[in-house]
PQR file of N, CA, C, O and H, with PARSE charges and radii, in Angstrom:
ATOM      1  N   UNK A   1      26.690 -21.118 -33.600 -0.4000 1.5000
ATOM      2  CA  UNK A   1      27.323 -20.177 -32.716 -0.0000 2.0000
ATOM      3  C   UNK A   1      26.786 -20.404 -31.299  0.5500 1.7000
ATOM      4  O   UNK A   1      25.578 -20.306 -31.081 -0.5500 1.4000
ATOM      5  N   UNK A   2      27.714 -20.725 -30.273 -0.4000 1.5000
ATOM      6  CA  UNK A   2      27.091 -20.563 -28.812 -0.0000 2.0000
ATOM      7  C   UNK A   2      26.868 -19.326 -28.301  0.5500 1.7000
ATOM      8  O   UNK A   2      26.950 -18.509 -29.219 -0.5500 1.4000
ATOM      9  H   UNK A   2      28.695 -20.805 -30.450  0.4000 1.0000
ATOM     10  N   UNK A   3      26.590 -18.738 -27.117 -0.4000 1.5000
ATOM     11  CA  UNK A   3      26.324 -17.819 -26.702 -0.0000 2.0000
ATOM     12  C   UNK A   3      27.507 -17.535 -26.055  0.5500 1.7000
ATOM     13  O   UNK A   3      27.392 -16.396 -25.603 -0.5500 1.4000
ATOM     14  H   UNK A   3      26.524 -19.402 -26.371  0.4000 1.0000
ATOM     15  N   UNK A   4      28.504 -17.961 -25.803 -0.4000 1.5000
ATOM     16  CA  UNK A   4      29.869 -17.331 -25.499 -0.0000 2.0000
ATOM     17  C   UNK A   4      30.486 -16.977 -26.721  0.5500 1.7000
ATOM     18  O   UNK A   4      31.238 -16.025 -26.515 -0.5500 1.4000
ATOM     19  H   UNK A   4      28.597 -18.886 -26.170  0.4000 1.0000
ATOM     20  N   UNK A   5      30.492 -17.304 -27.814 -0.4000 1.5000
ATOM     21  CA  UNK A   5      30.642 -16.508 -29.122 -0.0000 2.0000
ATOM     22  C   UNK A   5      30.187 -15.401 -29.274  0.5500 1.7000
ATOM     23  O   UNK A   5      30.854 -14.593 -29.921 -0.5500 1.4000
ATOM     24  H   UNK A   5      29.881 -18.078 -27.982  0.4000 1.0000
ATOM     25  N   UNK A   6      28.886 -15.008 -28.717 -0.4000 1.5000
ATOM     26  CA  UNK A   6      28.595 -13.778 -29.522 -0.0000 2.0000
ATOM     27  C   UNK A   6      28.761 -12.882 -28.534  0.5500 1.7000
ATOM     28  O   UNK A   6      28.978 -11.689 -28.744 -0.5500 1.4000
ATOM     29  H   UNK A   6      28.344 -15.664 -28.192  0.4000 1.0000
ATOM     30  N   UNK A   7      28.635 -13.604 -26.972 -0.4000 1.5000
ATOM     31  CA  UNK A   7      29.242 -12.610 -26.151 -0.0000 2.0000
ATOM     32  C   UNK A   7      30.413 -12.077 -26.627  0.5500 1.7000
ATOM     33  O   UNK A   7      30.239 -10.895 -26.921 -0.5500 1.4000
ATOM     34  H   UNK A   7      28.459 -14.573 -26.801  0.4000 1.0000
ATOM     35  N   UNK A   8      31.326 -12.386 -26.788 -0.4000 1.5000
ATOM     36  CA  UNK A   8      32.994 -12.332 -26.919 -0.0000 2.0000
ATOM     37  C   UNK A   8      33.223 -11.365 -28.533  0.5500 1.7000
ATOM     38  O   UNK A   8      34.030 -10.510 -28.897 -0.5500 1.4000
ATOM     39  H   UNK A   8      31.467 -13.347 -26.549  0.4000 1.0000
ATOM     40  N   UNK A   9      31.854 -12.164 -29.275 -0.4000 1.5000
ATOM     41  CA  UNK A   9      32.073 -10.612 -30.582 -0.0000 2.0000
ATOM     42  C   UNK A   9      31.570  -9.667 -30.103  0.5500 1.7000
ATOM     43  O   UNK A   9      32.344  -8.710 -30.074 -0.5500 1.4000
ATOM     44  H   UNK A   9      31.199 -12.859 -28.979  0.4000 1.0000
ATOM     45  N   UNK A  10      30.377  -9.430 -29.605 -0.4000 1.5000
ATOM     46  CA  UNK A  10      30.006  -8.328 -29.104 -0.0000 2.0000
ATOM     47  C   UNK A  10      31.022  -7.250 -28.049  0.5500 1.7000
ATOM     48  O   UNK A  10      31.101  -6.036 -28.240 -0.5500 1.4000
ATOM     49  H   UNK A  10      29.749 -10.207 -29.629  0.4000 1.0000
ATOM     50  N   UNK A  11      31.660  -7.902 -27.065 -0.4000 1.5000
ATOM     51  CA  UNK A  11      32.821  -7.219 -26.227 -0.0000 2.0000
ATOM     52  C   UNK A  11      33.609  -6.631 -26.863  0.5500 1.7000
ATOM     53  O   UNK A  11      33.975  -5.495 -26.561 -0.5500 1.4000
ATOM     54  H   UNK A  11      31.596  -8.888 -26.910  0.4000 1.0000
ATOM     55  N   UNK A  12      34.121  -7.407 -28.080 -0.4000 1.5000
ATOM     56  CA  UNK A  12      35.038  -7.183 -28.944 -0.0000 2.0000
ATOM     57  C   UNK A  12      34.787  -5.671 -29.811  0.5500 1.7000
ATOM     58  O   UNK A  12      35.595  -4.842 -30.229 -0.5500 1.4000
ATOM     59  H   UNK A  12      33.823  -8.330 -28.326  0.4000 1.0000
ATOM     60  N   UNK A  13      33.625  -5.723 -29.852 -0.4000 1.5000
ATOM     61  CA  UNK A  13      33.026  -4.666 -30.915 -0.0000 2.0000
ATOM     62  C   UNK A  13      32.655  -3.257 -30.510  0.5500 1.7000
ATOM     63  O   UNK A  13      32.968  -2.172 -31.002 -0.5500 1.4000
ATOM     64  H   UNK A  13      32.968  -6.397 -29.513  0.4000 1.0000
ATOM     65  N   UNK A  14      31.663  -3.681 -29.153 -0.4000 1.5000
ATOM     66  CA  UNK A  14      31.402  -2.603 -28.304 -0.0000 2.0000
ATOM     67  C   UNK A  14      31.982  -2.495 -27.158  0.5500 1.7000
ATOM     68  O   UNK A  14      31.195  -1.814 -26.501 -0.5500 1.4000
ATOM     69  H   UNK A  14      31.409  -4.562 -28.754  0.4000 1.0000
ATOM     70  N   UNK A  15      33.335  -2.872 -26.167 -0.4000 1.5000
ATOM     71  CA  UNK A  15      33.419  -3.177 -25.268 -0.0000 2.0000
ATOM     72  C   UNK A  15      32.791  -3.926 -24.301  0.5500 1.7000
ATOM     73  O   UNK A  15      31.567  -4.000 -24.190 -0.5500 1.4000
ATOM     74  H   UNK A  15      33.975  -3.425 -26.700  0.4000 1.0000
ATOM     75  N   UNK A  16      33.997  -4.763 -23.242 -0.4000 1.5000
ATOM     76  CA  UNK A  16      33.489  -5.430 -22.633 -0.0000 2.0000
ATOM     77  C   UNK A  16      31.805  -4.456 -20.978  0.5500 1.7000
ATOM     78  O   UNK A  16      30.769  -4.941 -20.523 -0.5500 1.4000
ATOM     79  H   UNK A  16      34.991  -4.703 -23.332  0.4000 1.0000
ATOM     80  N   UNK A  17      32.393  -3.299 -20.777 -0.4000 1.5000
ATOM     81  CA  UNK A  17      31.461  -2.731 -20.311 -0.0000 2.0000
ATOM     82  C   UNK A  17      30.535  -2.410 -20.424  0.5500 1.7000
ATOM     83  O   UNK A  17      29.582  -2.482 -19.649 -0.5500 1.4000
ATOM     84  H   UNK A  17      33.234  -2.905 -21.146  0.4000 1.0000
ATOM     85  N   UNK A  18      30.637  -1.864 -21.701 -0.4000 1.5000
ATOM     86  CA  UNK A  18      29.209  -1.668 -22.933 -0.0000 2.0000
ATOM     87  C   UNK A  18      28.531  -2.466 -23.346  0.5500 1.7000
ATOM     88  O   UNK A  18      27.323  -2.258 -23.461 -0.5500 1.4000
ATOM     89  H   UNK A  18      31.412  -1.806 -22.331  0.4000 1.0000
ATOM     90  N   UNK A  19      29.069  -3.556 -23.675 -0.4000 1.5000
ATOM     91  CA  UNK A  19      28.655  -4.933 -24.767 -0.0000 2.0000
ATOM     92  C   UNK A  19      26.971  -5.151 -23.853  0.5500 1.7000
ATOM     93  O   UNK A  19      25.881  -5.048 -24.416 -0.5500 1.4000
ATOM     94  H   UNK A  19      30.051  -3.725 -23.581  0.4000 1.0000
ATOM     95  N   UNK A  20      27.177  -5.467 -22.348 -0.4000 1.5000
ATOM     96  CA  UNK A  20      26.065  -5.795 -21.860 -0.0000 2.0000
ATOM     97  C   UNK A  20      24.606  -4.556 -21.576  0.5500 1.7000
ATOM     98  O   UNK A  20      23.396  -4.783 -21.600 -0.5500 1.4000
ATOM     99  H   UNK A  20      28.063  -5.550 -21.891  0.4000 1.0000
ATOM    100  N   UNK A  21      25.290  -3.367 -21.343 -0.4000 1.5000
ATOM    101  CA  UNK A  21      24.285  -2.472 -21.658 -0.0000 2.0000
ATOM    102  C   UNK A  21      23.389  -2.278 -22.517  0.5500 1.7000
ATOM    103  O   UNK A  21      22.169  -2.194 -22.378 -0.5500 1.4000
ATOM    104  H   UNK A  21      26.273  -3.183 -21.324  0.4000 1.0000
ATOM    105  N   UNK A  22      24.225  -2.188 -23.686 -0.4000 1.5000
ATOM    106  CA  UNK A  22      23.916  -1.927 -25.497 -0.0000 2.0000
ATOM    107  C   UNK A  22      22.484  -3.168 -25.189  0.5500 1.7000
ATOM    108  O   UNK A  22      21.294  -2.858 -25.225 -0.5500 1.4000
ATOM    109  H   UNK A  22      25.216  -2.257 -23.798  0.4000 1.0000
ATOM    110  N   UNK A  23      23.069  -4.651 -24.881 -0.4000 1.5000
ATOM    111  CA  UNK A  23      22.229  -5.752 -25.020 -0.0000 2.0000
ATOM    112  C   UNK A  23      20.936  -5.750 -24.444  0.5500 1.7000
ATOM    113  O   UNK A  23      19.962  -6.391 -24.839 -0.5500 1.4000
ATOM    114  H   UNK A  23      24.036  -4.903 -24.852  0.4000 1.0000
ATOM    115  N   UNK A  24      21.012  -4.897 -23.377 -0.4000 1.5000
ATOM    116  CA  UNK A  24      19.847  -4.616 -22.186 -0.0000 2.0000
ATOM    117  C   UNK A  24      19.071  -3.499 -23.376  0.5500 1.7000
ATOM    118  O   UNK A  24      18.009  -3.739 -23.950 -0.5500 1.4000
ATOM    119  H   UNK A  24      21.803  -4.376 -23.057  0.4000 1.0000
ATOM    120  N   UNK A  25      19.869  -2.317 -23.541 -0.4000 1.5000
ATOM    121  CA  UNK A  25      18.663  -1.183 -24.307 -0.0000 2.0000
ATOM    122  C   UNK A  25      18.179  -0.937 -25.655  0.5500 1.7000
ATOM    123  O   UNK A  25      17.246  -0.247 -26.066 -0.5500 1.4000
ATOM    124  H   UNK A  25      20.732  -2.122 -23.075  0.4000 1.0000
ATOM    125  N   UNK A  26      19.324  -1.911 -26.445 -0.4000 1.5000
ATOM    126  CA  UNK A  26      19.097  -1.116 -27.630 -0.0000 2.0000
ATOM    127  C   UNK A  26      17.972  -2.194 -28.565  0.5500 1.7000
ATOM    128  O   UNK A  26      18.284  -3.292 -29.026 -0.5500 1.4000
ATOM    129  H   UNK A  26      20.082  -2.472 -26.112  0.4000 1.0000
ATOM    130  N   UNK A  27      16.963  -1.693 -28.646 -0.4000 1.5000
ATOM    131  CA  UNK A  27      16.019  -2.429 -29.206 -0.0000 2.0000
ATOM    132  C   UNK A  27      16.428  -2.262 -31.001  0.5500 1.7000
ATOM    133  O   UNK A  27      16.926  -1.441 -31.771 -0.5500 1.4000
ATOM    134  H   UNK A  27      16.710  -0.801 -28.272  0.4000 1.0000
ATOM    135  N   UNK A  28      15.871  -3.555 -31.004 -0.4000 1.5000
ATOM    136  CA  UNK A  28      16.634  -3.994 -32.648 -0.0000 2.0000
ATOM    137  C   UNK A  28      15.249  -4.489 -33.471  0.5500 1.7000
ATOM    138  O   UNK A  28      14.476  -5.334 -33.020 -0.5500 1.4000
ATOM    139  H   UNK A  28      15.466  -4.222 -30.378  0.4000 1.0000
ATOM    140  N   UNK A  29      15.129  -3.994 -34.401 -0.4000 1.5000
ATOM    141  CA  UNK A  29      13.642  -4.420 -35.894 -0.0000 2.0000
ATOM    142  C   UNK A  29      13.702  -6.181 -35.967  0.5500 1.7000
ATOM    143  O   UNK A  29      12.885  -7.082 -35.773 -0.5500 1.4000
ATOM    144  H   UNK A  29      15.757  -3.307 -34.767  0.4000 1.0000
ATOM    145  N   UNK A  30      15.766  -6.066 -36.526 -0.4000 1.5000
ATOM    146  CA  UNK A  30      15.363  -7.329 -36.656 -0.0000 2.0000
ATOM    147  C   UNK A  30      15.422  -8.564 -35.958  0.5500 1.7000
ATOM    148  O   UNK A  30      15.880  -9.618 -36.399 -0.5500 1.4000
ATOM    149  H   UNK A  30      16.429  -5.334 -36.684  0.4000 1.0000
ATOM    150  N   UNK A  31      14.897  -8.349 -34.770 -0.4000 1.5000
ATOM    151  CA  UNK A  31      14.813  -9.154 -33.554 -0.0000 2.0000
ATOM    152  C   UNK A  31      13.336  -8.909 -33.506  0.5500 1.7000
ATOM    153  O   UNK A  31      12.902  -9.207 -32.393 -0.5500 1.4000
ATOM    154  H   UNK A  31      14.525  -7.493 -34.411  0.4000 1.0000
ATOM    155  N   UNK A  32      12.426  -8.478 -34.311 -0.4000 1.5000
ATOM    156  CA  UNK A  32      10.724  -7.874 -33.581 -0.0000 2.0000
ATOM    157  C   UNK A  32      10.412  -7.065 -32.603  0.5500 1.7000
ATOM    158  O   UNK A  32       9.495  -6.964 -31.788 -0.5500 1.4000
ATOM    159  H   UNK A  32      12.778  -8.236 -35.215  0.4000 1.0000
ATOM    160  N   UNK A  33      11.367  -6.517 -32.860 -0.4000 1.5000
ATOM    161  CA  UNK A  33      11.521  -4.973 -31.504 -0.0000 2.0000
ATOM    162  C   UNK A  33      12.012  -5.308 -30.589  0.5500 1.7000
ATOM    163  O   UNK A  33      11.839  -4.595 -29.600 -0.5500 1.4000
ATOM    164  H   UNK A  33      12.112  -6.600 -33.522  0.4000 1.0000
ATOM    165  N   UNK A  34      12.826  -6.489 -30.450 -0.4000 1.5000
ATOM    166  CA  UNK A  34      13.030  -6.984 -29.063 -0.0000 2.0000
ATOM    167  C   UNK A  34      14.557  -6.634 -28.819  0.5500 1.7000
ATOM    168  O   UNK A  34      15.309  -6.930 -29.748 -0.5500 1.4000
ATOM    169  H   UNK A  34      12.966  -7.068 -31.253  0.4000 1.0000
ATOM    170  N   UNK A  35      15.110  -6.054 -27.714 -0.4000 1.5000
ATOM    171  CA  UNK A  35      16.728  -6.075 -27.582 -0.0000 2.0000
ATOM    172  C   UNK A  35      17.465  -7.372 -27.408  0.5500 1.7000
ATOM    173  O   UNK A  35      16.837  -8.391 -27.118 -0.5500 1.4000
ATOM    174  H   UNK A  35      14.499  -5.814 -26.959  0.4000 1.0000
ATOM    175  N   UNK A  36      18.474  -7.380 -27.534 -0.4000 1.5000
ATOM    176  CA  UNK A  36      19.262  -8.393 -27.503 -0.0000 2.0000
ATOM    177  C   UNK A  36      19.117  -9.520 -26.437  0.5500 1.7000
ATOM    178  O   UNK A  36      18.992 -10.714 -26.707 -0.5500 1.4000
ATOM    179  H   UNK A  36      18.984  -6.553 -27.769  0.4000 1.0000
ATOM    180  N   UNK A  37      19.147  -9.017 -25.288 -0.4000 1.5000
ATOM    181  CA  UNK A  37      18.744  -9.592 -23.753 -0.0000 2.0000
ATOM    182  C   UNK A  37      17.480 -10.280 -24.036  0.5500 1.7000
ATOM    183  O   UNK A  37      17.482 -11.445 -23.638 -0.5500 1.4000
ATOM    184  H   UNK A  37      19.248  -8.047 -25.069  0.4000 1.0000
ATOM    185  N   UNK A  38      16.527  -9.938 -24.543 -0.4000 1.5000
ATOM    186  CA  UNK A  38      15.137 -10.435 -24.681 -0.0000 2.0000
ATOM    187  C   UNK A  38      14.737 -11.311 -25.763  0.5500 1.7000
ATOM    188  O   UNK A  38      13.787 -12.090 -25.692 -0.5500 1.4000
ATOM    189  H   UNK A  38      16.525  -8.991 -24.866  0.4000 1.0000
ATOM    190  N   UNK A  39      15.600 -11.137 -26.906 -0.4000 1.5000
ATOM    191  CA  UNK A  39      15.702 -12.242 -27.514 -0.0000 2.0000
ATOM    192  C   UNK A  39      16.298 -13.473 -27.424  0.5500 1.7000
ATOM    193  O   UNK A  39      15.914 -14.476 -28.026 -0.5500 1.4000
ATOM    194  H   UNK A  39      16.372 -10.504 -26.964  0.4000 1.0000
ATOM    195  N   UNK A  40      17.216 -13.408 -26.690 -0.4000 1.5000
ATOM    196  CA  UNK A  40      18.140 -14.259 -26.122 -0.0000 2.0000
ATOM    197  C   UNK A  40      17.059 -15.328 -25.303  0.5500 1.7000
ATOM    198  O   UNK A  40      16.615 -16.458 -25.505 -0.5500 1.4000
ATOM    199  H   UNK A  40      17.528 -12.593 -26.201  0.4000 1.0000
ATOM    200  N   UNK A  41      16.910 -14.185 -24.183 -0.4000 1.5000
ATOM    201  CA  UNK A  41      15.981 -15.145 -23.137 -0.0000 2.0000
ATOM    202  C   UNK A  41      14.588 -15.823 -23.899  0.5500 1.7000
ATOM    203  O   UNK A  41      14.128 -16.910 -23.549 -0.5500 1.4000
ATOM    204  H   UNK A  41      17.271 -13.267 -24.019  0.4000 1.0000
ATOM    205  N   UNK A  42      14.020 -15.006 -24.974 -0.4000 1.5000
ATOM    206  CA  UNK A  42      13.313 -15.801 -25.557 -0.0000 2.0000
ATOM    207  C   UNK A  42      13.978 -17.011 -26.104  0.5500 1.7000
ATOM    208  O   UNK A  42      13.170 -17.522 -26.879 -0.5500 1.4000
ATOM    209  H   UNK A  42      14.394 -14.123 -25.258  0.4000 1.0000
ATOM    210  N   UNK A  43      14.606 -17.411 -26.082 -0.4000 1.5000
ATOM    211  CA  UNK A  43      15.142 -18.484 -27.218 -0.0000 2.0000
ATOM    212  C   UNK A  43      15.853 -18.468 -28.550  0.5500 1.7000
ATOM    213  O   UNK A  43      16.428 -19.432 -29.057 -0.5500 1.4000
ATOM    214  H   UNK A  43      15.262 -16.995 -25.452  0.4000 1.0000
ATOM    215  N   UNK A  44      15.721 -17.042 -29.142 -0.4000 1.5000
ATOM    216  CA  UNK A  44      16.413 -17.209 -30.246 -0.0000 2.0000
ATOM    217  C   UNK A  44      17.794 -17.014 -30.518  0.5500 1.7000
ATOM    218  O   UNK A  44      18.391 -16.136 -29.895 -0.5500 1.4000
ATOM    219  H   UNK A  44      15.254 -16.260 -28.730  0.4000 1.0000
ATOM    220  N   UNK A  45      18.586 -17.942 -31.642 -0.4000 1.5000
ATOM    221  CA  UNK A  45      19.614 -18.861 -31.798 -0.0000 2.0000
ATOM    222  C   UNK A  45      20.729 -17.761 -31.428  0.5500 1.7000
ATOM    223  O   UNK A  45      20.277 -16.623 -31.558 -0.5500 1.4000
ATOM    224  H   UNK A  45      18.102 -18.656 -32.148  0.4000 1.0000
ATOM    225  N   UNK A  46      22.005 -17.803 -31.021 -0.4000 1.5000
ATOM    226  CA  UNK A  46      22.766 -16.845 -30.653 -0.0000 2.0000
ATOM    227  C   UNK A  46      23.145 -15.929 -32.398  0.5500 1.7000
ATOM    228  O   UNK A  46      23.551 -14.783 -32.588 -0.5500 1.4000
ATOM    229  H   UNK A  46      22.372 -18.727 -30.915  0.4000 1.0000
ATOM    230  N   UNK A  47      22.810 -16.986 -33.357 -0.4000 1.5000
ATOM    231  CA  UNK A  47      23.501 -16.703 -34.764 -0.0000 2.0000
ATOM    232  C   UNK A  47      22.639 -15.903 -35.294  0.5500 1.7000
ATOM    233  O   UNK A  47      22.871 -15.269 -36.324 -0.5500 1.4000
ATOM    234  H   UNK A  47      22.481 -17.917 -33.202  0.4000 1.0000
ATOM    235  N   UNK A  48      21.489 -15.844 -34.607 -0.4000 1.5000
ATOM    236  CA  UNK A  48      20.282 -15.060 -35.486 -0.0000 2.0000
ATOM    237  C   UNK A  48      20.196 -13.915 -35.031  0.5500 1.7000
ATOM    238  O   UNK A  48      19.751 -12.954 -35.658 -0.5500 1.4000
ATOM    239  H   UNK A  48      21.300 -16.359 -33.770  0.4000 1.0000
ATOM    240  N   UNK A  49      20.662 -13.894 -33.762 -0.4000 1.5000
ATOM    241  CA  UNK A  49      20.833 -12.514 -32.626 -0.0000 2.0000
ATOM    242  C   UNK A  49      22.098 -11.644 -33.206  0.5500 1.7000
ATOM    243  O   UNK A  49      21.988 -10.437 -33.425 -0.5500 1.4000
ATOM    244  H   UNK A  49      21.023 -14.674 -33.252  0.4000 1.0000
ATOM    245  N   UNK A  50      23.447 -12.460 -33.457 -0.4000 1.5000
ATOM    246  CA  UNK A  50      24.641 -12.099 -33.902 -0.0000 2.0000
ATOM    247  C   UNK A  50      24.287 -11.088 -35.024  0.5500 1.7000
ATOM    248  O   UNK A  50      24.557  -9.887 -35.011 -0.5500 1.4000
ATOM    249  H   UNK A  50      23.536 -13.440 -33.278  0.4000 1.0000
ATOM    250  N   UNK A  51      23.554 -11.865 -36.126 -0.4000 1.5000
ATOM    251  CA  UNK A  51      23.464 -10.969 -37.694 -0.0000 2.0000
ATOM    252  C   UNK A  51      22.844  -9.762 -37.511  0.5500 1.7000
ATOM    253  O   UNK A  51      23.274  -8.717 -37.999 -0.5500 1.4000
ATOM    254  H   UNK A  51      23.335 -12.840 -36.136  0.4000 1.0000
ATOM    255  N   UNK A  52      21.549  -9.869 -36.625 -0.4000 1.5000
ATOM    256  CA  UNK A  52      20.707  -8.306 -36.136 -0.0000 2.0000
ATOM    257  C   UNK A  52      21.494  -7.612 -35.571  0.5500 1.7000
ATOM    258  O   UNK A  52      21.364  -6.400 -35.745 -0.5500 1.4000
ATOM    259  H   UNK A  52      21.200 -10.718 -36.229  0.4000 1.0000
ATOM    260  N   UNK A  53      22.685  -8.135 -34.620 -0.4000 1.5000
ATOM    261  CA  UNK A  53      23.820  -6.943 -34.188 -0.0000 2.0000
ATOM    262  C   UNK A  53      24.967  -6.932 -35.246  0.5500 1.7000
ATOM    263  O   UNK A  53      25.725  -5.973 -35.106 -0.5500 1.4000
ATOM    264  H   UNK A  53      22.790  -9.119 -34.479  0.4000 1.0000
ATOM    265  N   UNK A  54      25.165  -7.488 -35.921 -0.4000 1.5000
ATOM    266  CA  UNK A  54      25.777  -7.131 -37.019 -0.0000 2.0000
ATOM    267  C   UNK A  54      25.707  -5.813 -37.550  0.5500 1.7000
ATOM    268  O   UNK A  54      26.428  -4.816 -37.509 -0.5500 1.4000
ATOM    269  H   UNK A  54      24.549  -8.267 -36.036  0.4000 1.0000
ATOM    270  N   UNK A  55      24.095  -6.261 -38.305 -0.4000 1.5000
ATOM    271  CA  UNK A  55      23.463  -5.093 -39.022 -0.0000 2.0000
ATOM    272  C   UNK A  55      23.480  -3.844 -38.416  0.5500 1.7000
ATOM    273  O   UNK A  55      23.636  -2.768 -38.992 -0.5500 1.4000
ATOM    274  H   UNK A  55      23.509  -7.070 -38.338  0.4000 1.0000
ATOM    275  N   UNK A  56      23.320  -4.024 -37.277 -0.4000 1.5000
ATOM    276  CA  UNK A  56      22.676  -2.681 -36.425 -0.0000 2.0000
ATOM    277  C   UNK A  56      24.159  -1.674 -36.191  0.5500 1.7000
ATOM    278  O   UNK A  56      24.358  -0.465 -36.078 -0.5500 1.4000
ATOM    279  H   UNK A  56      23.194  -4.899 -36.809  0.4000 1.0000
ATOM    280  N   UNK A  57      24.852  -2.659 -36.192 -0.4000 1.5000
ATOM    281  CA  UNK A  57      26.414  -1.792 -35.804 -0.0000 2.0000
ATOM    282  C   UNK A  57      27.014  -1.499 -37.446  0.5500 1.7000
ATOM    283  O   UNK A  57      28.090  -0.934 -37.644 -0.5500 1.4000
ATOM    284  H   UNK A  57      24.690  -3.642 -36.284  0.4000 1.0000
ATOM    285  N   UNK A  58      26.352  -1.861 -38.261 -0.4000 1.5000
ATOM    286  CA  UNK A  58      27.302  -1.503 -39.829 -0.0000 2.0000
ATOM    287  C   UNK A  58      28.533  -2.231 -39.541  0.5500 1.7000
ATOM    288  O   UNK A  58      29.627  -1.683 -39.402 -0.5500 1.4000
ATOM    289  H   UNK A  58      25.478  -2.320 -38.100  0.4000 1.0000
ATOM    290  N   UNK A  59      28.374  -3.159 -39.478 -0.4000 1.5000
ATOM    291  CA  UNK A  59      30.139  -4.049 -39.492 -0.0000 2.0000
ATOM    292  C   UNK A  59      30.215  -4.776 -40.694  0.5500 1.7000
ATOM    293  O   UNK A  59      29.220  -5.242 -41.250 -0.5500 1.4000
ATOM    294  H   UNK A  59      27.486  -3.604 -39.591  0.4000 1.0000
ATOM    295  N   UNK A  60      31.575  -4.907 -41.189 -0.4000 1.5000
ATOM    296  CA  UNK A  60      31.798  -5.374 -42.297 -0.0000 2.0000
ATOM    297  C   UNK A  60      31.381  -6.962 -43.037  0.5500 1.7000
ATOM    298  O   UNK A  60      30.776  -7.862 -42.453 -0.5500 1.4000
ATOM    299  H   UNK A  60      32.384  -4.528 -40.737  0.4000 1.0000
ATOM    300  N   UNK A  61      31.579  -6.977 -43.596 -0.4000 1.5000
ATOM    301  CA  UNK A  61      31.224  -8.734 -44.087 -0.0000 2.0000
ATOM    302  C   UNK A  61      32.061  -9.741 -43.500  0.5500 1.7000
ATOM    303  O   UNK A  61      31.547 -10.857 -43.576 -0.5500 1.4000
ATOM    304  H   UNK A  61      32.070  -6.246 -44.070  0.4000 1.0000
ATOM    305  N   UNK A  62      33.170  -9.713 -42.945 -0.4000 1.5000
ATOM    306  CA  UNK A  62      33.871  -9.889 -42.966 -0.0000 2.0000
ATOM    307  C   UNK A  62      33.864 -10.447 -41.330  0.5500 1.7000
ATOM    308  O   UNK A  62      34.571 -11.314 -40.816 -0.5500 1.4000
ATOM    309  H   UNK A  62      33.588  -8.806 -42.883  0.4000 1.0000
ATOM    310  N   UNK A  63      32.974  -9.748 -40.835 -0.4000 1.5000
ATOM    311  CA  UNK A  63      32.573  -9.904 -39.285 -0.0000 2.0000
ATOM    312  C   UNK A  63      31.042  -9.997 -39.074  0.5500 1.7000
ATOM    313  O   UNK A  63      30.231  -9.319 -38.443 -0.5500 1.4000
ATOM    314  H   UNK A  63      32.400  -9.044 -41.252  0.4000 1.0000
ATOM    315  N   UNK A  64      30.956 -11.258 -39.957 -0.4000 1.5000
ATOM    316  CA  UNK A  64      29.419 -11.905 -40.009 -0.0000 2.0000
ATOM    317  C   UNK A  64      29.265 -13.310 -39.772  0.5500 1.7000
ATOM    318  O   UNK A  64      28.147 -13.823 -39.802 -0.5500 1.4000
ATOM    319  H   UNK A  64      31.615 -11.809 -40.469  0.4000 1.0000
TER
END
């Protein structure tokens, strides 16, 4: 997954206005407490970031 992928699910999911907020505040477990933004900039894979916002939003299997 690139990182314009998960941008574009994320918009999709939470809006495009929201999508980047949510990414800035909402600290996530399975990222190591880290929010989205901060895992990112750490390095980790956009696909590994994707599944922790997966989880965190209860989305279906189907949108994994």
């Amino acid at each position: 997954m690139r990182h314009s992928e998960l941008w574009e699910r994320m918009d999709q999911h939470l809006g495009a206005g929201y999508a980047p907020v949510w990414a800035d505040q909402q600290v996530l477990s399975e990222l190591d407490g880290r929010t989205v933004s901060e895992a990112l900039d750490a390095g980790e894979a956009p696909k590994t970031v994707w599944r922790a916002v997966w989880e965190a939003l209860d989305l279906p299997q189907s949108e994994r």
